[in-house]
PyMOL commands that place a pseudoatom at each C-alpha (Angstrom):
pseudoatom trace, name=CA, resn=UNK, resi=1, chain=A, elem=C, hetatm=0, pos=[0.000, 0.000, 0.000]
pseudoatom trace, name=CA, resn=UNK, resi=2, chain=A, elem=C, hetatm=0, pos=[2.100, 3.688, -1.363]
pseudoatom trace, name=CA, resn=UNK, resi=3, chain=A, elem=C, hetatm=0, pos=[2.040, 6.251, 0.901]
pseudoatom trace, name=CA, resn=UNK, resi=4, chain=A, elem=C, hetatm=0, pos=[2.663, 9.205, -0.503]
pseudoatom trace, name=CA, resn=UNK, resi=5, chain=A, elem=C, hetatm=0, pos=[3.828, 12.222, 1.724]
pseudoatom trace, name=CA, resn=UNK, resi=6, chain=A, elem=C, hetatm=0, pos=[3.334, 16.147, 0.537]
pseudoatom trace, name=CA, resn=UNK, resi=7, chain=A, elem=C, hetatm=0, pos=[5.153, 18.636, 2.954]
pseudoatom trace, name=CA, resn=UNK, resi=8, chain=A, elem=C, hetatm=0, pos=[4.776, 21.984, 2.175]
pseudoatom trace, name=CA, resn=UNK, resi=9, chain=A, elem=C, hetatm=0, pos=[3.666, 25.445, 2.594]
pseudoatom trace, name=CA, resn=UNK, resi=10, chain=A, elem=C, hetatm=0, pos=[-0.170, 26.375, 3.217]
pseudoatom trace, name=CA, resn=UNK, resi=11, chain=A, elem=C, hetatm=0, pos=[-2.681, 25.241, 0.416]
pseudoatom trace, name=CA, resn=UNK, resi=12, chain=A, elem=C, hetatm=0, pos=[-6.406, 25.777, 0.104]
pseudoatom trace, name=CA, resn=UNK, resi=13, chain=A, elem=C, hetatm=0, pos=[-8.656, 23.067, -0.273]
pseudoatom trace, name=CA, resn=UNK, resi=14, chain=A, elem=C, hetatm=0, pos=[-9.033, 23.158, -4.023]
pseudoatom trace, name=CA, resn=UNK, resi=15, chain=A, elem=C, hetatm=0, pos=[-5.128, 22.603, -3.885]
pseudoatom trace, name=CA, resn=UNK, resi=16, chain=A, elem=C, hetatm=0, pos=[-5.027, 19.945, -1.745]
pseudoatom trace, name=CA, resn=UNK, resi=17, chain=A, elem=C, hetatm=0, pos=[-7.992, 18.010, -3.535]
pseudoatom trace, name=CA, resn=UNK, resi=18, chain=A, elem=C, hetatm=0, pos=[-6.105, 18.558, -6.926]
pseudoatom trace, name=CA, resn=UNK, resi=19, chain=A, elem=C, hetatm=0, pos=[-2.721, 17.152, -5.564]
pseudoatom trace, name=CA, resn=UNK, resi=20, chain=A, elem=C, hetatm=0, pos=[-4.481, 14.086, -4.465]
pseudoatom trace, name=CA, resn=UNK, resi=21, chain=A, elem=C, hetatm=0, pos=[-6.544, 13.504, -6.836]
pseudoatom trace, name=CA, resn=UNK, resi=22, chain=A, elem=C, hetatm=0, pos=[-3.566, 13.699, -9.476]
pseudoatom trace, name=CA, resn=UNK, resi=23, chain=A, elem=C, hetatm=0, pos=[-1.180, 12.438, -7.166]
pseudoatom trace, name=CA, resn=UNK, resi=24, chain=A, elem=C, hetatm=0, pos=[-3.367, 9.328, -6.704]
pseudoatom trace, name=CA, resn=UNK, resi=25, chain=A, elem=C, hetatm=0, pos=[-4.265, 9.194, -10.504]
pseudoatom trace, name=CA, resn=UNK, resi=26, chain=A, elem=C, hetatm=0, pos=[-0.657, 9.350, -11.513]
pseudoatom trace, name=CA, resn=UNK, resi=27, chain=A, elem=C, hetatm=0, pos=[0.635, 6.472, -9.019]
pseudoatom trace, name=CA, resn=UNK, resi=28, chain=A, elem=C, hetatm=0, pos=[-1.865, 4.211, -9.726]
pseudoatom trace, name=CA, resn=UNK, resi=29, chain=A, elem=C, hetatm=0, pos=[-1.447, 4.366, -13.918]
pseudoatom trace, name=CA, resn=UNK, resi=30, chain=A, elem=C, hetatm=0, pos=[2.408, 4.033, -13.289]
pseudoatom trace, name=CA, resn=UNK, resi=31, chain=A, elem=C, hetatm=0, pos=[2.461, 1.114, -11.091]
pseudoatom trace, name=CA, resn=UNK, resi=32, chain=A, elem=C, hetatm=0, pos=[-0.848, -0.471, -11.862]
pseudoatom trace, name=CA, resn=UNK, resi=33, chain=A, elem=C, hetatm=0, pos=[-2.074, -0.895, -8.189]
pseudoatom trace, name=CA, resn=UNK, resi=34, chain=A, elem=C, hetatm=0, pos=[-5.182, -0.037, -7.519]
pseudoatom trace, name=CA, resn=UNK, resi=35, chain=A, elem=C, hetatm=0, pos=[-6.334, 3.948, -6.363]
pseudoatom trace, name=CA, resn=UNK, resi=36, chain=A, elem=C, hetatm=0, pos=[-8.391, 2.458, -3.531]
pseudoatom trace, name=CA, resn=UNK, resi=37, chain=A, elem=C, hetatm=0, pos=[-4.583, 1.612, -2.284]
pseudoatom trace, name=CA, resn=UNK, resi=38, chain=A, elem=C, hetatm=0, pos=[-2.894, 4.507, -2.471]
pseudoatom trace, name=CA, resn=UNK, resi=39, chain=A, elem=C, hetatm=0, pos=[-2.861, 7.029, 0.269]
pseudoatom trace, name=CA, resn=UNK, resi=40, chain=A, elem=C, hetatm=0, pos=[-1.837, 10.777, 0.047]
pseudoatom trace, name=CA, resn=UNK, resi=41, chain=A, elem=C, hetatm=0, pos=[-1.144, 12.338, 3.060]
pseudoatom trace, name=CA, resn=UNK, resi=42, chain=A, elem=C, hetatm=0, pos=[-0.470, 16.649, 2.939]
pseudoatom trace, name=CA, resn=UNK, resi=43, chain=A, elem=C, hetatm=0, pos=[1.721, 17.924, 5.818]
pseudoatom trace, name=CA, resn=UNK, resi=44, chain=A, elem=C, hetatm=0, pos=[1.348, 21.592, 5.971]
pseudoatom trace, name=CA, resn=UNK, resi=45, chain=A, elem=C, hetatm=0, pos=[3.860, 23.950, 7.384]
pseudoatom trace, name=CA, resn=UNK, resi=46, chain=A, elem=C, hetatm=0, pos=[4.221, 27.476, 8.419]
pseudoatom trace, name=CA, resn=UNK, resi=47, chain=A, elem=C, hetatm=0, pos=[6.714, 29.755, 6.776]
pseudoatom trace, name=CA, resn=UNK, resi=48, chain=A, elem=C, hetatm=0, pos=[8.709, 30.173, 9.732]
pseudoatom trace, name=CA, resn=UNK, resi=49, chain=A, elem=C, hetatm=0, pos=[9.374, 26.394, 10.160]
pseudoatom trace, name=CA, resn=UNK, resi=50, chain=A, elem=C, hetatm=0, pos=[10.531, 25.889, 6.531]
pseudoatom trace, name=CA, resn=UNK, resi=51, chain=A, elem=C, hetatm=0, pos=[14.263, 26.900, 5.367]
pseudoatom trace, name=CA, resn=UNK, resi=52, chain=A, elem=C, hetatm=0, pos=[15.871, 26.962, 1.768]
pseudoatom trace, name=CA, resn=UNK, resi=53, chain=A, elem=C, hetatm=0, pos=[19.427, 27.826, 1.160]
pseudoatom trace, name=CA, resn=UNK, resi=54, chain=A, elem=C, hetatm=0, pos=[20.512, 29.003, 5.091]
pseudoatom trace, name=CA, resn=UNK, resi=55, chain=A, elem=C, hetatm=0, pos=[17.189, 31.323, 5.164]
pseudoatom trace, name=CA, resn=UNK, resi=56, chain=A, elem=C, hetatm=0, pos=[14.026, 30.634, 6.584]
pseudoatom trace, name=CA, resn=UNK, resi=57, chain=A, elem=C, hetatm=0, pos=[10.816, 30.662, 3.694]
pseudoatom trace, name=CA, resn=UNK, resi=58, chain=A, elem=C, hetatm=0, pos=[9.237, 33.822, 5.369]
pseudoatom trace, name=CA, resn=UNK, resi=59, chain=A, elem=C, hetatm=0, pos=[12.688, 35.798, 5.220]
pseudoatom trace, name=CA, resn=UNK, resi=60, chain=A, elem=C, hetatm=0, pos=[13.034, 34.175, 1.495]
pseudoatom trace, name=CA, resn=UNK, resi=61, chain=A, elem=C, hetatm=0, pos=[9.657, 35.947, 0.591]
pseudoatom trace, name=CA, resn=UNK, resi=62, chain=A, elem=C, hetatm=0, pos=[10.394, 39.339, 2.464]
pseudoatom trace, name=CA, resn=UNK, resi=63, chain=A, elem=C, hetatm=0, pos=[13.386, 39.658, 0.102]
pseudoatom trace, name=CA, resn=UNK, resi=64, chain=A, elem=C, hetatm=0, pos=[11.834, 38.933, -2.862]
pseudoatom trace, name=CA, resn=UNK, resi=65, chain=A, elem=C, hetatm=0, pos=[9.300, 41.386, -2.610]
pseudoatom trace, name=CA, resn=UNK, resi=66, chain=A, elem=C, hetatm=0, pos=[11.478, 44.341, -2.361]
for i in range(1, 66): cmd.bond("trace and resi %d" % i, "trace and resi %d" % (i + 1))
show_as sticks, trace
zoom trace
């Protein structure tokens, strides 16, 4: 039984539907096991909590806005 694990940022609900719908979709064409099989689980974190390259994601979006 695939688990597949999303960590991210914040999504809305339309997001999160889409990713595992397509998520699910995808897995199941690829390796032929059945979608009732697959589960998709969405881990979703706060910008402070995330880093990328030594800076933390809400520090990485203050300096791209200016």
């Amino acid at each position: 039984m695939p688990v597949i694990t999303v960590d991210g940022g914040k999504l809305t609900k339309e997001q999160k539907y889409d990713i595992i719908k397509t998520l699910t979709k995808d897995l199941s064409e690829i390796t032929k096991i059945p979608a009732q099989f697959i589960s998709i689980i969405i881990r979703e974190n706060e910008d402070d909590n995330m880093g990328v390259a030594g800076e933390s994601v809400t520090e990485m979006k203050q300096r791209l806005k200016k």
